[in-house]
C-alpha positions as CSV (number, residue, x, y, z in Angstrom):
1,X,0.0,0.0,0.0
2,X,3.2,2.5,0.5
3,X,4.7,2.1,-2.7
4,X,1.8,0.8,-5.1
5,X,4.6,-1.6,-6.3
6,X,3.5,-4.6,-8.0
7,X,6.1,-7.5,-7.1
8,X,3.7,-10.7,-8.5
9,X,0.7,-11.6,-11.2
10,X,-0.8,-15.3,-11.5
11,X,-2.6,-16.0,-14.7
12,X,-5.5,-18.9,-13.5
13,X,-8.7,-19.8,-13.7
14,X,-9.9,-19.8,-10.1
15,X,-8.6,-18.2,-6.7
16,X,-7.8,-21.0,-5.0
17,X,-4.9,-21.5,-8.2
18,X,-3.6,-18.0,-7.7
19,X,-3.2,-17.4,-4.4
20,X,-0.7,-20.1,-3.3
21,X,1.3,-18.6,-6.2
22,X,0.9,-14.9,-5.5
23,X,1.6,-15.5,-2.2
24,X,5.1,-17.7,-3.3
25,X,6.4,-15.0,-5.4
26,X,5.5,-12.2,-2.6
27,X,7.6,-14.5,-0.3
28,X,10.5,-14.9,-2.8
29,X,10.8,-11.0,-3.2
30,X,10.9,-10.6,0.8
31,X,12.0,-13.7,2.1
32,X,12.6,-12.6,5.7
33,X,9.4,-10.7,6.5
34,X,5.3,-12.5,7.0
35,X,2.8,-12.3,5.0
36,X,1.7,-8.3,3.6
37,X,-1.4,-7.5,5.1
38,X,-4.4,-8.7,2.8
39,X,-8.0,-7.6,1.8
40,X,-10.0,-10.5,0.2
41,X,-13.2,-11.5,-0.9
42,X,-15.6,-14.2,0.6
43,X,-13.9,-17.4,-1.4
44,X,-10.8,-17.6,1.9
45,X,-8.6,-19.2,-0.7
46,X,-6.3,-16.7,0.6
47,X,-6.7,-17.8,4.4
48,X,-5.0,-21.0,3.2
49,X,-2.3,-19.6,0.9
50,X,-1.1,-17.8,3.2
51,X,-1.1,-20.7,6.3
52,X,1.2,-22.8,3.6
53,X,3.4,-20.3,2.3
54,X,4.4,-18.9,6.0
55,X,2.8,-20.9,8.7
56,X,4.7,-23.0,11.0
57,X,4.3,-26.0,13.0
58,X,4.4,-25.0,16.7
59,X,6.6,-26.8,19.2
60,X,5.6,-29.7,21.3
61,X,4.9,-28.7,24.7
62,X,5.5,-32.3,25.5
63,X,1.9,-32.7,26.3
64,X,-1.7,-34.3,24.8
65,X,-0.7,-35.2,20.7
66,X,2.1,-33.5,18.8
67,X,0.7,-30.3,16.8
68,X,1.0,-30.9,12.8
69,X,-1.0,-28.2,11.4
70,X,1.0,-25.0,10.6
71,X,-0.4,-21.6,12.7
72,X,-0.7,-18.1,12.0
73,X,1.8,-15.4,13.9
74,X,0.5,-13.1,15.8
75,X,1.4,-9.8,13.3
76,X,-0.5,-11.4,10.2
77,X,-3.6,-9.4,9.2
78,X,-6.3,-10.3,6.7
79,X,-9.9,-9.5,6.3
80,X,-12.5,-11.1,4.2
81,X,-15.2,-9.0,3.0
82,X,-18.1,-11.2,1.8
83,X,-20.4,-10.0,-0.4
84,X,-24.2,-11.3,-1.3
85,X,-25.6,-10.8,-4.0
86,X,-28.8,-12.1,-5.7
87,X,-29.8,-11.4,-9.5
88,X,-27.0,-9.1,-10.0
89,X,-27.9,-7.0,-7.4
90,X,-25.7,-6.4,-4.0
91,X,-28.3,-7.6,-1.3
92,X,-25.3,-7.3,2.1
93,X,-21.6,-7.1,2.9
94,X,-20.0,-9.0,5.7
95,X,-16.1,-8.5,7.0
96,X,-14.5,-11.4,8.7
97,X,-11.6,-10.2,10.2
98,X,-9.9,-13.5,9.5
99,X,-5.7,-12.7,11.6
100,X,-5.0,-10.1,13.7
101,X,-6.8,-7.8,16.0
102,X,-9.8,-6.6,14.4
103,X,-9.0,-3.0,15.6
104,X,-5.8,-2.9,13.9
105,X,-6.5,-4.5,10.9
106,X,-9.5,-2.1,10.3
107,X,-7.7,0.8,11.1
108,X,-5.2,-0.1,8.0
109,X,-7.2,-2.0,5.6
110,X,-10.5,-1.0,6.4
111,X,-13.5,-2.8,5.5
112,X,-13.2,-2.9,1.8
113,X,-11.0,-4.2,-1.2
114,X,-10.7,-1.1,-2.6
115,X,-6.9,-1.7,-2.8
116,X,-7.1,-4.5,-5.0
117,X,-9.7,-3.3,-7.1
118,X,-8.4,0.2,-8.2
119,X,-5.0,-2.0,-9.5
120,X,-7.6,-4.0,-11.1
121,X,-9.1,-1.2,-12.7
122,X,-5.8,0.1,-13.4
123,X,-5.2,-3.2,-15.2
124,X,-7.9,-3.0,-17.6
125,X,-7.4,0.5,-18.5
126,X,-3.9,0.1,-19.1
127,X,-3.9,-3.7,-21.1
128,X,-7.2,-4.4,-23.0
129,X,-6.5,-8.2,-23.4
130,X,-8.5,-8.0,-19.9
131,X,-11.5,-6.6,-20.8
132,X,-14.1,-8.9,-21.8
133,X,-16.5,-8.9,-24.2
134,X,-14.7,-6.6,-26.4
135,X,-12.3,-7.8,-29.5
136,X,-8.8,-6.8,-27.6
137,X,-10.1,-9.7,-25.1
138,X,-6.7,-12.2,-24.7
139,X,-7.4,-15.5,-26.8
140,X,-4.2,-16.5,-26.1
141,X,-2.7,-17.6,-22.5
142,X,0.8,-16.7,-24.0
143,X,0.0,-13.5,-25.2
144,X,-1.9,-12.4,-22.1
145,X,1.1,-13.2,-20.1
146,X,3.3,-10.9,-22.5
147,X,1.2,-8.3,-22.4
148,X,0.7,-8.5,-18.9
149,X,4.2,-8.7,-17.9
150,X,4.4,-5.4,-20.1
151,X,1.9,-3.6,-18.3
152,X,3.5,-4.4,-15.0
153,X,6.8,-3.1,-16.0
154,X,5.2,0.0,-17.5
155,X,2.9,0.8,-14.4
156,X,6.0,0.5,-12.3
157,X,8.5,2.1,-13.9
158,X,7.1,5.0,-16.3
159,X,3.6,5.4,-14.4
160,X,3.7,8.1,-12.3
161,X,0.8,7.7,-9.3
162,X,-0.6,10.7,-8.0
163,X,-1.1,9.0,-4.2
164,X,2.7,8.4,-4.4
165,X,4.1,12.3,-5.5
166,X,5.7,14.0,-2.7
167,X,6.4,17.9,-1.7
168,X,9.4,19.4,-2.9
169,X,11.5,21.0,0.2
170,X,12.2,24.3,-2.0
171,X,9.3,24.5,-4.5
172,X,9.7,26.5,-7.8
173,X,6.8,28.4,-9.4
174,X,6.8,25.8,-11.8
175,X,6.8,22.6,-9.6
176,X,5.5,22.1,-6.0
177,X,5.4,18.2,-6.5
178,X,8.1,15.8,-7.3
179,X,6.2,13.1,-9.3
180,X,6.9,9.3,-8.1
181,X,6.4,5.8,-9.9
182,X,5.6,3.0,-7.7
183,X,9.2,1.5,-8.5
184,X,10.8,4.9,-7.1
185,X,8.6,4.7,-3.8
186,X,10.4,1.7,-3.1
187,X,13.5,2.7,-3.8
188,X,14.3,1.1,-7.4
189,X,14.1,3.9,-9.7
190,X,15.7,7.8,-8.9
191,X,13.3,9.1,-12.1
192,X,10.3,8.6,-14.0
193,X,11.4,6.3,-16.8
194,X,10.7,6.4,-20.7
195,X,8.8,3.8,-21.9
196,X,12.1,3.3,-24.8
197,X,14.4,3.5,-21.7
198,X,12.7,0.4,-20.1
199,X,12.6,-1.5,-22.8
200,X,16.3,-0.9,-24.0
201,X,17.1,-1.7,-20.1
202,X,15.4,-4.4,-19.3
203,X,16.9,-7.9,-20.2
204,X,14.6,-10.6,-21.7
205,X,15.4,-13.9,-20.6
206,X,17.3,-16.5,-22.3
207,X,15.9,-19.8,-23.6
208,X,17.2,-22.9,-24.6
209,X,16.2,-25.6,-26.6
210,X,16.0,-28.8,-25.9
């Protein structure tokens, strides 16, 4: 949420696919920290995603039956916001404040995936092989994953996000803002960059046959 920064995309068919791999690649990026804190909807695929990817089996207290299952920390924080609907038609909206104190997890998520849903939004404005029922619509699995690898890079690098900009110590008449990217909120870019300077910069990877 600090940096907008998009570290991971799964291409599948159903939630309970993507989030074990989501939460893999968030893991790989940041190998020492927990889980980020989550907003999800009412299908808890993520519940379990994230109990594999960082749980941990607790010690034996040397009584009753050894414990097997992996547990939460204490620090993780997800809420589930489970909507009803009926004929296409929002009829109620529970939140299940799945880990962590309620308090503090609404107090930084919220009761909403509003988070997840503007980048969505920002997705289908930005790559049109994700907007159904139109003729850009991805028939292609290969091609949506090129173009959406694209559009990552783009949003992170050359994107500027107006959440992210940051007041300039000595303003000028001209500038009282210094635009930021997500990718220079967290520290991996010092400018906004061209789209011709990311893709003379970054390296495609090789392939072999065999």
């Amino acid at each position: 949420m600090d940096t907008r920064l998009r570290v991971g995309r799964a291409i599948e068919k159903t939630e309970e696919e993507v989030a074990p791999i989501l939460m893999e690649q968030i893991k790989k990026h940041a190998p020492e920290e927990g889980p980020p804190a989550l907003a999800s909807d009412g299908k808890g695929a993520y519940r379990e995603a994230m109990l594999k990817t960082w749980g941990s089996v607790p010690e034996y207290s040397g009584t009753g039956r050894p414990p097997t299952l992996p547990k939460p920390e204490k620090d993780w924080k997800l809420v589930q916001v489970i909507k009803n609907r009926k004929g296409g038609k929002l009829i109620s909206v529970k939140t299940k404040f799945v880990y962590g104190d309620p308090k503090v997890v609404k107090a930084l998520m919220g009761e909403h995936t509003a988070y997840v849903e503007r980048t969505n939004l920002t997705s289908r404005q930005m790559n049109g092989r994700l907007v159904r029922k139109t003729l850009s619509f991805s028939k292609e699995l290969r091609l949506l994953k090129a173009a959406s690898a694209l559009e990552d890079a783009l949003y992170n690098f050359t994107r500027p996000v107006r959440t992210l900009r940051v007041e300039i110590a000595n303003p000028s008449k001209r500038a009282r803002w210094q635009q930021r990217t997500p990718a220079m909120a967290a520290g991996l870019a010092d400018h906004i960059w061209t789209v011709k300077e990311l893709l003379h910069l970054v390296l495609v990877p090789r392939t072999t046959n065999t």
